[in-house]
C-alpha positions in Angstrom: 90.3 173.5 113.0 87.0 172.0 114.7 86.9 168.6 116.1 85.0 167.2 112.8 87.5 168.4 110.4 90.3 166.6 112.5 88.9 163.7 112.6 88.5 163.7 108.7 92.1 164.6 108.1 93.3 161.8 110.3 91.0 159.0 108.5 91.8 160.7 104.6 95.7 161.4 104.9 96.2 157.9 105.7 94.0 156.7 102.7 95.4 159.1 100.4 99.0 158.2 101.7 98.3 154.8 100.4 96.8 155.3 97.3 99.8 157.7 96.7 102.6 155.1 97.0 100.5 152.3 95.1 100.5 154.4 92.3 103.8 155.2 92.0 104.4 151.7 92.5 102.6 150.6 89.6 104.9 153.5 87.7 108.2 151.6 88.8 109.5 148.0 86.0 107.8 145.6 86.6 110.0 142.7 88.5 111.0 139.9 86.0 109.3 136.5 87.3 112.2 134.5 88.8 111.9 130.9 87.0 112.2 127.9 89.3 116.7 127.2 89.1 115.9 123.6 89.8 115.2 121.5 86.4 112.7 119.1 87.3 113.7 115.5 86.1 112.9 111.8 87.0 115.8 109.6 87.4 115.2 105.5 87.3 116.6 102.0 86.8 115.4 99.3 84.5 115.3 95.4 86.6 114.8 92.3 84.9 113.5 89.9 87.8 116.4 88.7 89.6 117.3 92.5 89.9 119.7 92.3 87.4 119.7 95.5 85.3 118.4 95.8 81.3 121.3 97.2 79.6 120.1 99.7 76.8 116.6 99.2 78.0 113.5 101.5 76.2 111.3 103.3 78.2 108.9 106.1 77.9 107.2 108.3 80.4 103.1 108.5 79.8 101.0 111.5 81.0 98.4 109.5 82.6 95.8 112.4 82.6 96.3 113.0 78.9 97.5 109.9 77.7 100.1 111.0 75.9 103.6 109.8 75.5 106.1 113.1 77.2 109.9 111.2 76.3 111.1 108.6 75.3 115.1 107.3 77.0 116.9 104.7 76.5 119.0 103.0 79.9 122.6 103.0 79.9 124.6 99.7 80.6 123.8 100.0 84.5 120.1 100.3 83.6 119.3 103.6 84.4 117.7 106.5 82.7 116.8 109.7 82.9 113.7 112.3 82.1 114.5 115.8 82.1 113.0 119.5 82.1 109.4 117.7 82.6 106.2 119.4 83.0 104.5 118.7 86.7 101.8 115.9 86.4 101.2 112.4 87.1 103.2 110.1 84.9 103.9 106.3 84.9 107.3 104.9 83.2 106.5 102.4 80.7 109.7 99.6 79.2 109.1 98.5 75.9 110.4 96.1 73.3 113.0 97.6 70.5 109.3 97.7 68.0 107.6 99.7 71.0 105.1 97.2 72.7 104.8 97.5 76.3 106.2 95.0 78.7 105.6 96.5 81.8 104.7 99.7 83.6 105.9 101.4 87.0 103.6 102.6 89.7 102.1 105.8 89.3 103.6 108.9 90.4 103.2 112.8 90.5 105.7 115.5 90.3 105.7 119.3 90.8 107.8 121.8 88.8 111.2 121.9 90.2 111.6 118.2 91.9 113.6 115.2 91.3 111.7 111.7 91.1 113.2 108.4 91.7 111.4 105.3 90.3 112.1 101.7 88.7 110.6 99.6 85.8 111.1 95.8 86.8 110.0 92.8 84.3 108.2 90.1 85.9 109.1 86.7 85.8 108.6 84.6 83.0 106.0 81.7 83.8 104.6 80.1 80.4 100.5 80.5 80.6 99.9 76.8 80.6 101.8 76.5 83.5 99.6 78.8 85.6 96.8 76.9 84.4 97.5 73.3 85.0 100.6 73.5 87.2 98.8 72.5 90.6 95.3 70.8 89.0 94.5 69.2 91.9 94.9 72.2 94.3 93.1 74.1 91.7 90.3 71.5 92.4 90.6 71.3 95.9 90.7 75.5 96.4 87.3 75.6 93.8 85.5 72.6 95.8 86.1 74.8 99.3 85.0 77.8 97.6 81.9 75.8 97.0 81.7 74.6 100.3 83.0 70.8 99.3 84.6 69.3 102.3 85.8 65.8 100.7 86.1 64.6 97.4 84.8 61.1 96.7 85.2 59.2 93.2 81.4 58.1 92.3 81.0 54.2 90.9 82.7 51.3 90.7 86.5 50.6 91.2 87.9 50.2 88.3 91.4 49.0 89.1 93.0 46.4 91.4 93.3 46.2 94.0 89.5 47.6 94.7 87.9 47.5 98.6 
């Protein structure tokens, strides 16, 4: 055999050796897909505002991306709840009212295929609207006068009541 022809068989064999043993690896079963073993699931509590939990409370997780409402749960007597076999995205967990409106919302949070989540749902305290409003009118004064760039506050006119200086 000349030099030339060695050469070839020692670049070829190798190629052909390959393209040998994929093909009769394409011949064997394909391997079945292994499925991921670990259900993925989101565990969480339902808090009123002293941290005390809501018995039998209703949530629902929301796909934030789509907008669309995955499960609904409702919370056992120690407050918590559970989502299972859910697809990965991002999700928020909303707790409603018994006729479905929403009270309040968790944070937002994403989950991959095959993990376990941990979140809360916690009400807010209850502080009537008017009282926000006209609790603390004279700081509410005071803070929009410095915003201003008000440094005192002086009644304009006459006294109107004894005793006047």
């Amino acid at each position: 055999m000349n030099r030339k022809m060695k050469r070839f068989v020692w670049v070829v064999a190798p190629m052909l050796a390959l393209a040998v043993l994929s093909a009769a690896a394409d011949d064997r079963p394909a391997a079945k897909k292994t499925s991921n073993p670990r259900p993925t699931s989101i565990v969480g509590s339902a808090w009123n505002a002293d941290n005390t939990p809501i018995k039998g409370a209703h949530v629902r997780l929301r796909n934030v991306v789509t907008g669309k409402v995955e499960a609904v749960a409702r919370a056992n007597d120690a407050g918590e709840f559970t989502f299972e076999n859910v697809e990965g995205g991002s999700y928020v967990v909303e707790l409603v009212t018994d006729t479905g409106h929403v009270q309040t919302v968790s944070h937002v949070f994403t989950i991959a295929p095959g993990e376990t989540i941990a979140t809360f749902v916690r009400l807010g305290p209850k502080i009537p609207w008017a009282g926000l409003l006209f609790n603390n009118t004279a700081g509410n004064v005071a803070a929009t006068a410095a915003t201003e760039g008000i440094a005192v506050i002086v009644p304009s006119g006459l006294c109107q009541s004894p005793p006047c200086h």
